[in-house]
N, CA, C and O atoms as CSV, one atom per row, in Angstrom:
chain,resi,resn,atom,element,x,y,z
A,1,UNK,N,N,197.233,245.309,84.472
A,1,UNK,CA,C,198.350,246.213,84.447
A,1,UNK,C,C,198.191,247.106,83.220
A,1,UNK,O,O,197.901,246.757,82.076
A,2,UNK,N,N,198.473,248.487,83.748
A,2,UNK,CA,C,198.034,249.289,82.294
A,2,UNK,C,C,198.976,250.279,82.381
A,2,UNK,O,O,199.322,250.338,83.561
A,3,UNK,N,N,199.628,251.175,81.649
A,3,UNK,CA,C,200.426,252.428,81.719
A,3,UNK,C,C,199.915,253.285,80.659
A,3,UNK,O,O,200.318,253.614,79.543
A,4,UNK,N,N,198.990,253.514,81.307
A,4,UNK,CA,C,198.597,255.004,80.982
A,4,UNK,C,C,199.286,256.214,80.158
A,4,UNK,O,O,198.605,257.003,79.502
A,5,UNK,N,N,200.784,256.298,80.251
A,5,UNK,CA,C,201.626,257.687,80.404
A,5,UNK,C,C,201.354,257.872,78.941
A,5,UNK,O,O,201.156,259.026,78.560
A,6,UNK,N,N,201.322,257.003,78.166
A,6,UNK,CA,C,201.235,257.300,76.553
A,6,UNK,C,C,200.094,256.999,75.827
A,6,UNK,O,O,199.969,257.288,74.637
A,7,UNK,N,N,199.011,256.262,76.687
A,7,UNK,CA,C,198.336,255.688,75.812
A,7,UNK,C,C,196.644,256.541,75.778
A,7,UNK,O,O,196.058,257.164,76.663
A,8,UNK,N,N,196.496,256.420,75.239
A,8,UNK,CA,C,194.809,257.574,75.183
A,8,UNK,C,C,193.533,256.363,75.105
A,8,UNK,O,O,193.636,255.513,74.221
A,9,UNK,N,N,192.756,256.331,75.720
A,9,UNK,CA,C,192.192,255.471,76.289
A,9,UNK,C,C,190.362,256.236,76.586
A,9,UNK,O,O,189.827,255.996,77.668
A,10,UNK,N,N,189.612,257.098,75.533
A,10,UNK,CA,C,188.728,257.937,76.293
A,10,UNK,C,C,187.324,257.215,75.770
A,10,UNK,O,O,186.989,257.023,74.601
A,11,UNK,N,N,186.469,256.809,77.211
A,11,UNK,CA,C,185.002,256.407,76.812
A,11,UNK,C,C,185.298,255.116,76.247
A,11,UNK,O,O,184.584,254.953,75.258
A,12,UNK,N,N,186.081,254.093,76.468
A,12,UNK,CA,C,186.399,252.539,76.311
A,12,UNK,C,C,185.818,251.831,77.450
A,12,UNK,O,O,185.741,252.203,78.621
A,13,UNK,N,N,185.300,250.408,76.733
A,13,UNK,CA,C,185.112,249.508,77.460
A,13,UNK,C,C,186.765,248.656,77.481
A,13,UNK,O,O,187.388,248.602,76.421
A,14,UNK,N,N,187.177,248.225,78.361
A,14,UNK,CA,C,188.646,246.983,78.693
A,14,UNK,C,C,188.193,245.925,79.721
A,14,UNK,O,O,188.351,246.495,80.801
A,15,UNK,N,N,187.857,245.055,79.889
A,15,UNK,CA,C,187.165,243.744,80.210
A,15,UNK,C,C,188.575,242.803,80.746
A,15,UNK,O,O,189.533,242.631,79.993
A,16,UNK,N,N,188.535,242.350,81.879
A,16,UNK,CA,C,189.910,241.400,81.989
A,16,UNK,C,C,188.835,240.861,82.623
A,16,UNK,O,O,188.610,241.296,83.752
A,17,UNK,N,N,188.002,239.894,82.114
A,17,UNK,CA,C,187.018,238.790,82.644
A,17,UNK,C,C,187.833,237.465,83.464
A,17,UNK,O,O,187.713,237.170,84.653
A,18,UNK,N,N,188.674,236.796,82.439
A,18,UNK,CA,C,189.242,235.887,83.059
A,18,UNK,C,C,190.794,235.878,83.200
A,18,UNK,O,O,191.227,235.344,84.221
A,19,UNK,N,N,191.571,236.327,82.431
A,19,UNK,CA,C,192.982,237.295,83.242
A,19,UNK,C,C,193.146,238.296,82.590
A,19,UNK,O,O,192.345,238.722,81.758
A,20,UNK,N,N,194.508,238.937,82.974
A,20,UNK,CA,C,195.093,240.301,82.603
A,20,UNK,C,C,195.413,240.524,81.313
A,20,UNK,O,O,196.012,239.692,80.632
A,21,UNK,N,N,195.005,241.761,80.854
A,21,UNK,CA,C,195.277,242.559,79.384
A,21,UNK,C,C,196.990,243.229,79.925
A,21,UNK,O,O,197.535,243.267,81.029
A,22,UNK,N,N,197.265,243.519,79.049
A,22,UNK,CA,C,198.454,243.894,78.747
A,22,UNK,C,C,198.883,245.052,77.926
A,22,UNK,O,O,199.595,244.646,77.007
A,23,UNK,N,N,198.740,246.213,77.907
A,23,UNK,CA,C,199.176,247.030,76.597
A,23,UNK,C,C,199.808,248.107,76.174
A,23,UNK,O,O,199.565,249.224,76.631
A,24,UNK,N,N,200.723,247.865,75.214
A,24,UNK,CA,C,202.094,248.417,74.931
A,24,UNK,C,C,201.733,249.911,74.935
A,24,UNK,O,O,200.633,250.443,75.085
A,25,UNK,N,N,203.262,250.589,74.678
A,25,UNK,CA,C,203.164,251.699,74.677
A,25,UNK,C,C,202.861,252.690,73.215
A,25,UNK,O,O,203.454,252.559,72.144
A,26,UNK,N,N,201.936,253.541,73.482
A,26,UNK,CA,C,202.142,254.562,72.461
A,26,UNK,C,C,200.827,254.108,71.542
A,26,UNK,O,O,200.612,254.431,70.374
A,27,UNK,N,N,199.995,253.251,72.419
A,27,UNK,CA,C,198.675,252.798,71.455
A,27,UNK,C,C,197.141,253.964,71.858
A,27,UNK,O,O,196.939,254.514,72.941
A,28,UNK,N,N,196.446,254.037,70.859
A,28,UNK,CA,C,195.556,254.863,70.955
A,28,UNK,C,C,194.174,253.798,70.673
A,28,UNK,O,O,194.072,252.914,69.822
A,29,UNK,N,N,193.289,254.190,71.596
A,29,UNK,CA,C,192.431,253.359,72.078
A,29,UNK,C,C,190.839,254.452,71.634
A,29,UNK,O,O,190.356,255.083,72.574
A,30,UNK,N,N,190.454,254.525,70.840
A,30,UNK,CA,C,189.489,255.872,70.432
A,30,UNK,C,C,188.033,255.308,71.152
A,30,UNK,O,O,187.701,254.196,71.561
A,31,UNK,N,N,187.362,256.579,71.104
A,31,UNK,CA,C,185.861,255.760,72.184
A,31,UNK,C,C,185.279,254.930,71.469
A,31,UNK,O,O,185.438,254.683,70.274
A,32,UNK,N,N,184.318,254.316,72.509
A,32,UNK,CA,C,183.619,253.365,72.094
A,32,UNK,C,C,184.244,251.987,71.512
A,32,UNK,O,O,183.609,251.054,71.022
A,33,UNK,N,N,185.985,252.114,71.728
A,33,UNK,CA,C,186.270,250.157,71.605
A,33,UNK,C,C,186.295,249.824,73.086
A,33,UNK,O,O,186.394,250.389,74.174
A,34,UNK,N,N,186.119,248.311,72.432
A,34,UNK,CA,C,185.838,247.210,73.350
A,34,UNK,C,C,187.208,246.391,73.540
A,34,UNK,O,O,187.837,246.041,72.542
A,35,UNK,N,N,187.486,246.208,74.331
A,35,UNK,CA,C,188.876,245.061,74.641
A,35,UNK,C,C,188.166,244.277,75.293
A,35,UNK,O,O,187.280,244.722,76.022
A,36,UNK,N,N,188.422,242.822,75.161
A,36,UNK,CA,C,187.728,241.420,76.065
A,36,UNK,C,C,188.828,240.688,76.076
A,36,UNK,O,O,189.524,240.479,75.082
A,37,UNK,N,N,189.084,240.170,77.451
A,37,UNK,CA,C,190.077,239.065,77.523
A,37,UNK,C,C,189.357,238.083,78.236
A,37,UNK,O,O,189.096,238.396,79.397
A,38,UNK,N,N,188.861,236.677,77.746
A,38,UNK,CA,C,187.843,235.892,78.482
A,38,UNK,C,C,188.615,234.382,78.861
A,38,UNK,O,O,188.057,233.421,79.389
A,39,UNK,N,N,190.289,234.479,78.365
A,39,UNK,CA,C,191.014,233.687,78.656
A,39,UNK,C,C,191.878,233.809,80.120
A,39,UNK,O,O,192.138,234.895,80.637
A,40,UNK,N,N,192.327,232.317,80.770
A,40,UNK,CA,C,193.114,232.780,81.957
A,40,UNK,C,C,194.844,233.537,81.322
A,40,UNK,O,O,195.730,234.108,81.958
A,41,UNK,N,N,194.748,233.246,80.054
A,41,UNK,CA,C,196.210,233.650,79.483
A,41,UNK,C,C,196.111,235.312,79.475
A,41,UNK,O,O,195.058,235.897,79.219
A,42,UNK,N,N,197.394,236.005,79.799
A,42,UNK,CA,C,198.100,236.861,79.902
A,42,UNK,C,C,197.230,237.814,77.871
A,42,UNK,O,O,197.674,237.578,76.747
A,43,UNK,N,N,196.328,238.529,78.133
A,43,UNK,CA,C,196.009,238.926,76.608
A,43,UNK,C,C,196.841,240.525,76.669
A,43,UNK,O,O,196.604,241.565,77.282
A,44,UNK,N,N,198.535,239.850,75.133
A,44,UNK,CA,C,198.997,240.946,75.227
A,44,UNK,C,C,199.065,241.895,74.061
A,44,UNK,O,O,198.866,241.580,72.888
A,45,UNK,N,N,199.315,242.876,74.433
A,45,UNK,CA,C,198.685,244.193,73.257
A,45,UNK,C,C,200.105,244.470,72.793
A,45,UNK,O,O,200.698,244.667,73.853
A,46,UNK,N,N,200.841,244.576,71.965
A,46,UNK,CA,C,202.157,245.320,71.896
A,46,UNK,C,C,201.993,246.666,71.306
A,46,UNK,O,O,200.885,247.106,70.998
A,47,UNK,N,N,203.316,247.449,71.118
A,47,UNK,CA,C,202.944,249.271,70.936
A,47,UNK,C,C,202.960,249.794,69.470
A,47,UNK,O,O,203.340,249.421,68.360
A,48,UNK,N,N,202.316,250.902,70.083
A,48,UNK,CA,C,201.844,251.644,68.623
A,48,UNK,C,C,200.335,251.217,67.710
A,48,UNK,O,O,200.128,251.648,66.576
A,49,UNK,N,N,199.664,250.577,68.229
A,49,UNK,CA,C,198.507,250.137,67.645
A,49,UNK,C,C,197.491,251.077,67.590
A,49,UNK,O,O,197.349,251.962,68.434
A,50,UNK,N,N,196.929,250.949,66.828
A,50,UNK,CA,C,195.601,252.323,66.955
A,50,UNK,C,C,194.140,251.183,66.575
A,50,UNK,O,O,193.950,250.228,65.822
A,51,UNK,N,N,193.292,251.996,67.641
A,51,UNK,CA,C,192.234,250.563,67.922
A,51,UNK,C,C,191.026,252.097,67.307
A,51,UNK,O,O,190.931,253.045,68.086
A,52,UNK,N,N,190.413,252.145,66.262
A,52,UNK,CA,C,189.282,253.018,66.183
A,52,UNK,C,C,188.287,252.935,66.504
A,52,UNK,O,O,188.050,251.965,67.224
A,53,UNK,N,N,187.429,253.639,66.255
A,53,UNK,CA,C,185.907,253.970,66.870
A,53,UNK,C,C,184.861,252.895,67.156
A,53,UNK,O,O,184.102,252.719,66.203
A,54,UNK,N,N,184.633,252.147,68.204
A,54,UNK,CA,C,184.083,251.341,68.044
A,54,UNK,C,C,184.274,250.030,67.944
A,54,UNK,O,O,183.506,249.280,68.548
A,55,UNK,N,N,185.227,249.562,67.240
A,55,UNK,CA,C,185.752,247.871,67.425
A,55,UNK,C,C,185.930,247.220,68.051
A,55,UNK,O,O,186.577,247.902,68.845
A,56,UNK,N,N,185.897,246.146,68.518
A,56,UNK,CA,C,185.315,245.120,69.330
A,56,UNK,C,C,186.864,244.333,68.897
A,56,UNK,O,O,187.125,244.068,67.724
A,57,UNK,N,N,188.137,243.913,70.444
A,57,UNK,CA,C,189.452,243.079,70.139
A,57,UNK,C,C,188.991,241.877,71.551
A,57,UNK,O,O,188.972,242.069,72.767
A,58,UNK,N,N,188.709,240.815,70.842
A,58,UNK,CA,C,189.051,239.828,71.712
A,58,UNK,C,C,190.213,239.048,71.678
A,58,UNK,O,O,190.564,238.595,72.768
A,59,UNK,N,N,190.818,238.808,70.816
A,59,UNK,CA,C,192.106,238.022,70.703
A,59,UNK,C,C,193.299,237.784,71.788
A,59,UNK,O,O,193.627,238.550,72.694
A,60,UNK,N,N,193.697,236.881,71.548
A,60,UNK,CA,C,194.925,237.057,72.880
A,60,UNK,C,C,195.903,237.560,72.978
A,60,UNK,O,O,196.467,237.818,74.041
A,61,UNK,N,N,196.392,237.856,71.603
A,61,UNK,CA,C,197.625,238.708,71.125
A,61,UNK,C,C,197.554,239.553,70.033
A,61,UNK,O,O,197.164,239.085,68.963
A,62,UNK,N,N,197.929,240.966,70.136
A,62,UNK,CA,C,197.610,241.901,68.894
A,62,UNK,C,C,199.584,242.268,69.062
A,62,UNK,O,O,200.248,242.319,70.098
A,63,UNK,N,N,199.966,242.431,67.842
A,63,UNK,CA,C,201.708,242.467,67.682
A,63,UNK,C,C,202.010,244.217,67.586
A,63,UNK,O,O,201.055,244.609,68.258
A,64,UNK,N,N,202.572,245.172,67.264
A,64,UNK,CA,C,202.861,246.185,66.735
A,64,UNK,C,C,203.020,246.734,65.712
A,64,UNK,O,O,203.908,246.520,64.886
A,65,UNK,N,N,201.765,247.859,65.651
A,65,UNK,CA,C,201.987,248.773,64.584
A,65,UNK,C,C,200.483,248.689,63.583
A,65,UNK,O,O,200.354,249.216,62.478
A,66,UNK,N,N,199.612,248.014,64.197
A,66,UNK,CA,C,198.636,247.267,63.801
A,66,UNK,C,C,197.314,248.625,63.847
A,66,UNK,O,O,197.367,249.508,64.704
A,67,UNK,N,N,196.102,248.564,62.695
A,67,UNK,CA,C,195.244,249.229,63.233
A,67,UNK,C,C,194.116,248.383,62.892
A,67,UNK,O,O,194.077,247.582,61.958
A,68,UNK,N,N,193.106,248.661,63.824
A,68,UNK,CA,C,192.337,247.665,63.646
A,68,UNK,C,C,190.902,249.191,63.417
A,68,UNK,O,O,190.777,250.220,64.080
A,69,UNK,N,N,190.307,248.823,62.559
A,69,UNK,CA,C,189.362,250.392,61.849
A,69,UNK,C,C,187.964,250.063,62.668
A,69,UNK,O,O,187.447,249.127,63.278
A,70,UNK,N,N,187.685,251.419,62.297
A,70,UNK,CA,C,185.950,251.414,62.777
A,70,UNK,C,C,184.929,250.216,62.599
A,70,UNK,O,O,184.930,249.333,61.741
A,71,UNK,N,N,184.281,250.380,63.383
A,71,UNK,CA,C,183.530,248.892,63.822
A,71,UNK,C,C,183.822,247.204,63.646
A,71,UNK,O,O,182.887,246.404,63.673
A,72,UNK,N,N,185.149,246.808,63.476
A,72,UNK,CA,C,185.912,245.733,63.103
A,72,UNK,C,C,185.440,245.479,64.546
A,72,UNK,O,O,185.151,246.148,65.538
A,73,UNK,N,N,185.528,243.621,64.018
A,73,UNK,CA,C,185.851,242.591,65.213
A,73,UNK,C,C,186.587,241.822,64.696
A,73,UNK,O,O,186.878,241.419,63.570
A,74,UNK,N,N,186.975,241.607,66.201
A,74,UNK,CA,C,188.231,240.521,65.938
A,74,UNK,C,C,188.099,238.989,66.793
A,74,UNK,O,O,188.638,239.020,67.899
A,75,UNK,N,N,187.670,238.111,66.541
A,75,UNK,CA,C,187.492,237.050,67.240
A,75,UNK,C,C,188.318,236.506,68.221
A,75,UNK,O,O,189.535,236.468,68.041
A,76,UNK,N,N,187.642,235.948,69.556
A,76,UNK,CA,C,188.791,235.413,70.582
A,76,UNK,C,C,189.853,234.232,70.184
A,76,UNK,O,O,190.686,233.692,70.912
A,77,UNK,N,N,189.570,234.005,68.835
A,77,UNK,CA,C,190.593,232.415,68.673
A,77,UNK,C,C,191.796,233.140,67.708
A,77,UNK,O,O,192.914,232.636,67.603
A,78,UNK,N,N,191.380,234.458,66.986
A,78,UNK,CA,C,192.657,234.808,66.057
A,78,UNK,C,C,193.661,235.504,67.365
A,78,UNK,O,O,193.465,235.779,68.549
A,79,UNK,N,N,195.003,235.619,66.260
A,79,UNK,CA,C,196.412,236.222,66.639
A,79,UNK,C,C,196.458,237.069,65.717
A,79,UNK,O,O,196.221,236.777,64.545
A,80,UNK,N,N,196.781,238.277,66.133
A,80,UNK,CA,C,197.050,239.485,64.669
A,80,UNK,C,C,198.642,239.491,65.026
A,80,UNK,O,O,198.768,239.243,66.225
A,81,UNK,N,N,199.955,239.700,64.354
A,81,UNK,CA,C,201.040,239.709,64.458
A,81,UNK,C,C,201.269,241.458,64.306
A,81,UNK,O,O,200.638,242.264,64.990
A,82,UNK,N,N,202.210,241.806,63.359
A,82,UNK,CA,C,202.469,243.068,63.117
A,82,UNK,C,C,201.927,243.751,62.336
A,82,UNK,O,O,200.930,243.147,61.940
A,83,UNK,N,N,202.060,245.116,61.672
A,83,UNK,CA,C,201.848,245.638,61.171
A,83,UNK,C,C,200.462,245.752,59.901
A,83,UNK,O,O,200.542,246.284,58.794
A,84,UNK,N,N,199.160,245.011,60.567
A,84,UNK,CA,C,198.533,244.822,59.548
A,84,UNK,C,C,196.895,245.747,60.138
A,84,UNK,O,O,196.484,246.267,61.175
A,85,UNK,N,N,196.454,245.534,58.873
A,85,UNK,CA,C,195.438,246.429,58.571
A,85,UNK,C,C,194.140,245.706,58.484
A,85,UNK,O,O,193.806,245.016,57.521
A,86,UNK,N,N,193.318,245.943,59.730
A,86,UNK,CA,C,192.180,245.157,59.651
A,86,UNK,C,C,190.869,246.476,59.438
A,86,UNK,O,O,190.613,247.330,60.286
A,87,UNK,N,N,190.115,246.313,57.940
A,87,UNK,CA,C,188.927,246.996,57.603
A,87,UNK,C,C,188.002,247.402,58.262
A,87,UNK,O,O,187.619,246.738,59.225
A,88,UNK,N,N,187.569,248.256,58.020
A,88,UNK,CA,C,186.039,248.763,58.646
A,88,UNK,C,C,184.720,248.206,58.833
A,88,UNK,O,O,183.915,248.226,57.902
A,89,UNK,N,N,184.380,247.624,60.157
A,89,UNK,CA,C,183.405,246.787,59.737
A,89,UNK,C,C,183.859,245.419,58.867
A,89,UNK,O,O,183.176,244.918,57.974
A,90,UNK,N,N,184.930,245.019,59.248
A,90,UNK,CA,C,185.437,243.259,59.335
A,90,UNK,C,C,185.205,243.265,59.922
A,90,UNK,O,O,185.085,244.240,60.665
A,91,UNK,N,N,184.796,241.638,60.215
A,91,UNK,CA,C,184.844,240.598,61.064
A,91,UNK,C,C,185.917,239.264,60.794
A,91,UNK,O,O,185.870,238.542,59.798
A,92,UNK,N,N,186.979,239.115,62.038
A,92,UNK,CA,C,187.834,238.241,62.150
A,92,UNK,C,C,187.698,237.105,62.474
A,92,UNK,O,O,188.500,236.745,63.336
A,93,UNK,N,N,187.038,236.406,62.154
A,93,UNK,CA,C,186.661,234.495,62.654
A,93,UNK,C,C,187.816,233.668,62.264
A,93,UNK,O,O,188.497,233.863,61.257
A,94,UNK,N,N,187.974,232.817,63.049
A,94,UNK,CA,C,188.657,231.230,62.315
A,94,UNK,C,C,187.345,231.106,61.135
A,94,UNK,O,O,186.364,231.836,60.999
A,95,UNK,N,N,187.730,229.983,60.428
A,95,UNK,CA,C,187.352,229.201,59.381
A,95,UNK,C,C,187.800,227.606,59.234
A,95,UNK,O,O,188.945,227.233,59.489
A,96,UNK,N,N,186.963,226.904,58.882
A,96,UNK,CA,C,187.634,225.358,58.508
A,96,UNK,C,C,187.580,225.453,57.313
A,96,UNK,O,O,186.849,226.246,56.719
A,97,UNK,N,N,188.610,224.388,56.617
A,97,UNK,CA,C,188.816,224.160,55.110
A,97,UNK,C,C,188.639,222.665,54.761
A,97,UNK,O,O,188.766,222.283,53.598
C-alpha cells in the first residue's frame, strides 16, 4: 500500500519481499534508496521523513520527522523512533554488551 499524492519517490528501489511497507505522508524518497522489508510484519514508515541519496532502510519501523543521509544503512533488527538524524555513510547494527 503506497500513496503516492505527497510523496516523491524517483529511481528507488522498495522491496516488500516478505510483507507490506507502509509509508506516511509527506516523505521524500531521493534516487537511488533502497527500502527492504524481509519480515512477514507490516514495515511502517511514518510522515515527513526524508530518505537521501542512496541509503539502504531495512528496519521495521522508521517514526516521524526522521532523515536518514546519503549512503546510511540501517539494519533489519533496529527501530528508529522520531525525529532523529542518522549520518552519512552510517551504518545501523545491533551490538552486544
Amino acid at each position: 500500500m503506497f500513496a503516492y499524492r505527497h510523496n516523491r519517490a524517483p529511481k528507488t528501489t522498495i522491496f516488500a519481499i516478505a510483507g507490506p511497507i507502509v509509508i506516511g505522508m509527506g516523505c521524500i524518497i531521493e534516487e537511488g534508496t533502497i527500502i527492504v522489508n524481509r519480515r512477514k510484519e507490516v514495515m511502517r514508515i511514518g510522515d515527513d521523513n526524508l530518505f537521501e541519496i542512496g541509503c539502504r532502510v531495512e528496519c521495521p519501523s522508521v517514526g516521524n520527522f526522521n532523515t536518514i543521509s546519503t549512503r546510511a544503512r540501517v539494519h533489519h533488527t533496529v527501530r528508529i523512533s522520531s525525529f532523529c538524524v542518522i549520518g552519512a555513510g552510517c551504518l545501523l547494527a545491533p551490538t552486544r554488551i
